[in-house]
N, C-alpha and C positions, 0 to 999 in steps of 0.2 A: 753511221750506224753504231753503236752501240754493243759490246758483248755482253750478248744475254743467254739464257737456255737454249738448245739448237741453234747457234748460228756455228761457220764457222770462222776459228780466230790463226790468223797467220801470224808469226811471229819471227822474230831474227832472237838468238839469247847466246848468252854467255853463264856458264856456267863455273862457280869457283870454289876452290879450298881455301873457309875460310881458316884455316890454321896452317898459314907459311903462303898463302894468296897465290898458288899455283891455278893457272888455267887448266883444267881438266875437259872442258870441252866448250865450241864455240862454231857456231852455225854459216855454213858458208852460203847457205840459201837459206829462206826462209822457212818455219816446217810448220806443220798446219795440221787441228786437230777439233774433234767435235766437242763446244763450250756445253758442260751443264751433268757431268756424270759419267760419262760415258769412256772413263778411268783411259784419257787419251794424253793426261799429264798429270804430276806431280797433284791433288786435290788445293794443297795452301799455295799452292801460284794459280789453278784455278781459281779461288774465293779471293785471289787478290784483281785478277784480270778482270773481273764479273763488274763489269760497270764502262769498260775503259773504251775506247774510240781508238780507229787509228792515231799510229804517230804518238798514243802515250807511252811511255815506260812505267817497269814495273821493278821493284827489288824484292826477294824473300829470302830471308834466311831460314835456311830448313836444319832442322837439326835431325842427326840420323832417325828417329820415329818418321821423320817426315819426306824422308827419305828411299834410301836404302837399307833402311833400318840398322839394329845394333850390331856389331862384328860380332860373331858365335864362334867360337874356340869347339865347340863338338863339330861343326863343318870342317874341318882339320881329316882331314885322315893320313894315315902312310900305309901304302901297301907293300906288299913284295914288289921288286925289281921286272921281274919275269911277266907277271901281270899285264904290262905292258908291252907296246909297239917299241922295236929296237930303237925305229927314229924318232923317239920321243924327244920334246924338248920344251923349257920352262918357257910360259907363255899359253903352250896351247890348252886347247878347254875342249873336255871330253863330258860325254852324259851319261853319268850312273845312278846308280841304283842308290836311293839316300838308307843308310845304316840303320840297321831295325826296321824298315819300312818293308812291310807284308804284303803291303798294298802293290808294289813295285813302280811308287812313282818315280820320276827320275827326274835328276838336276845336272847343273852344268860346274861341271868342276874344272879349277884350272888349276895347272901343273906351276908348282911351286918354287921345288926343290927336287934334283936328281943326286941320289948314288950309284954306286955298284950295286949295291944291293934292297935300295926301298924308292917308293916315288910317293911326293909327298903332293897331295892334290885339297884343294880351299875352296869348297862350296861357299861361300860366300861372296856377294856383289862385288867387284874391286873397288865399289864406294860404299862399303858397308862400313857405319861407326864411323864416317864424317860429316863433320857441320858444312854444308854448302849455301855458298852465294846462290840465288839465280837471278841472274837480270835480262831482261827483254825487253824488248820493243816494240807495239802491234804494228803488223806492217798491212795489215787487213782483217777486214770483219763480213762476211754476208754471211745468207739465212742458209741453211744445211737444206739438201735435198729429201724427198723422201727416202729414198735409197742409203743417203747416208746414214740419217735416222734410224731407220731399218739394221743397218749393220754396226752403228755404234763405232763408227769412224771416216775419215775422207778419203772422197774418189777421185782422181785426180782428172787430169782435163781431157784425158781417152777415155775415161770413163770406169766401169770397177777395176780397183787392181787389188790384190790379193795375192 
């Protein structure tokens, strides 16, 4: 079968930096996602996969638009010290309030850099502003359910998970 509009498409991939070829991420199972829109991967590795059978591969270079989009420097914040949980530590990722925003939506920031006195936290992707590999493999293809259809992603074999 064929990946076309609503099927779904199983895949094994490896994901890379192409600048210094580090592996950033690689699939120990295979993960599986509704083919045709239904924004359940990257859009230019869908439009590459859109045709392909099991057992092909595929390669896309994505540059950050295609991506995680461009690194933002106003995602940057430092706040005071105090602001924060004592057991803070670089690494974790808290959800705040984005700067100017009235609205009160909220993003996920991750902790940077600590002092005594400031915590510096970087709303942006940790793959924001790089050019990535993606290569896969289809490891399966069948028709989506109507239920999956309906929800705009896949159910696994218990059936909805959410």
């Amino acid at each position: 079968m064929k990946i076309a509009k609503d099927t779904v498409v199983s895949l094994s991939y490896e994901l890379v930096d192409v600048n210094g070829g580090a592996v950033l991420e690689k699939s120990s199972e295979p993960i599986s996602y509704v083919h045709g829109g239904y924004d359940g991967i990257f859009p230019t590795v869908e439009e590459a996969l859109q045709g392909k059978n099991t057992g092909d591969k595929v390669s896309v270079k994505m540059e950050p638009d295609d991506a995680f989009g461009e690194y933002e420097h106003d995602l940057v914040r430092v706040e005071p010290r105090d602001m924060f949980p004592r057991d803070i530590e670089i690494g974790m990722q808290l959800e705040g309030g984005a700067e100017d925003d009235e609205d009160e939506d909220y993003m996920l920031y991750t902790v940077v850099e600590i002092t005594d006195k400031e915590v510096t936290v970087d709303g942006n992707h940790p793959l924001a502003g790089k050019t990535l590999n993606f290569t896969a493999t289809v490891t399966g293809v069948r028709v989506a359910t109507k239920e999956e259809l309906d929800h705009g992603h896949v159910h696994g074999a218990g059936g909805h998970h959410h």
